[in-house]
C-alpha positions in Angstrom: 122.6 -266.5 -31.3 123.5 -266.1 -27.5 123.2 -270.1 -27.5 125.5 -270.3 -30.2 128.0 -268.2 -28.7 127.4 -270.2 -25.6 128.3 -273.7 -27.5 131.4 -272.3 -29.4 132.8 -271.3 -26.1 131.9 -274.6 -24.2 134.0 -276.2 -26.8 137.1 -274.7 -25.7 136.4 -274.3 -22.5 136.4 -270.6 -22.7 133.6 -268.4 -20.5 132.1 -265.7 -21.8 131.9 -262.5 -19.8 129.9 -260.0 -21.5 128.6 -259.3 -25.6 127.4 -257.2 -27.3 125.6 -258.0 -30.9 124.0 -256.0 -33.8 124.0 -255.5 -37.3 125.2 -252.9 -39.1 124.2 -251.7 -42.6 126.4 -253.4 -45.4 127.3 -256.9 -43.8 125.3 -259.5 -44.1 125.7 -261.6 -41.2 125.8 -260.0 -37.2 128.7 -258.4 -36.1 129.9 -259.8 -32.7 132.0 -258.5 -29.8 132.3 -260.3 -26.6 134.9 -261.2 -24.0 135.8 -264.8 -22.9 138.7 -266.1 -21.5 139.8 -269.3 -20.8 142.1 -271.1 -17.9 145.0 -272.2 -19.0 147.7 -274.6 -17.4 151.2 -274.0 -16.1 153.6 -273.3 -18.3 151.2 -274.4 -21.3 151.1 -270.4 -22.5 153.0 -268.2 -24.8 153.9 -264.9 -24.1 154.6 -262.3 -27.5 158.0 -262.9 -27.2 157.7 -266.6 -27.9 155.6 -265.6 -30.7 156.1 -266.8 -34.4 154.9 -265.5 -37.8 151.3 -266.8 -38.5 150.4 -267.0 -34.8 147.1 -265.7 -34.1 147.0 -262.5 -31.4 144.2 -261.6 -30.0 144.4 -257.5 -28.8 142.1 -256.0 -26.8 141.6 -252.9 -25.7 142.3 -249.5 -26.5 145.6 -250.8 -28.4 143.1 -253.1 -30.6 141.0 -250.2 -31.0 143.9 -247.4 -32.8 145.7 -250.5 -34.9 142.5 -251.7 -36.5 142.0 -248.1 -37.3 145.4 -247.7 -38.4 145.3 -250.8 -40.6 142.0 -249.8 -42.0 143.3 -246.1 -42.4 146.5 -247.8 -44.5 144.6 -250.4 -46.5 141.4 -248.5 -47.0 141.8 -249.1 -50.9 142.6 -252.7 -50.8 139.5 -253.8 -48.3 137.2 -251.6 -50.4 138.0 -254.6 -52.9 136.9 -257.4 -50.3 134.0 -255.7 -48.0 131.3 -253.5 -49.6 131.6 -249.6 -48.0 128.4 -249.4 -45.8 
């Protein structure tokens, strides 16, 4: 898995820093989390307020902690309906 991680990351020239992998009861596939980060060049970034609807953000951090639980607090019902309850 580590060398697939690895691969993913060489192809956008990302580096990974860190991860973490198990498995949890319920899913059937590993869960993931890792840090990576990539270089970007001058004025070739976006910051939130040049974001647009449909952008993909990527939070981190204690903030990405409390609004996945909000959102999974809010829509408990709804994801019962797509992921299995462990």
């Amino acid at each position: 898995m580590a060398s697939q991680i690895r691969s993913a990351a060489d192809e956008v020239d990302a580096t990974v820093t860190g991860r973490y992998t198990g498995t949890t009861p319920g899913p059937d596939r590993p869960i993931i989390i890792t840090t990576a980060f990539g270089v970007g060049k001058k004025k070739k970034y976006f910051t939130t307020s040049g974001a647009w609807d449909r952008d993909l953000l990527v939070a981190t951090k204690d903030a990405a902690l409390e609004g996945t639980s909000i959102i999974a607090a809010d829509l408990h019902d709804k994801l019962l309906s797509v992921v299995k309850e462990a």
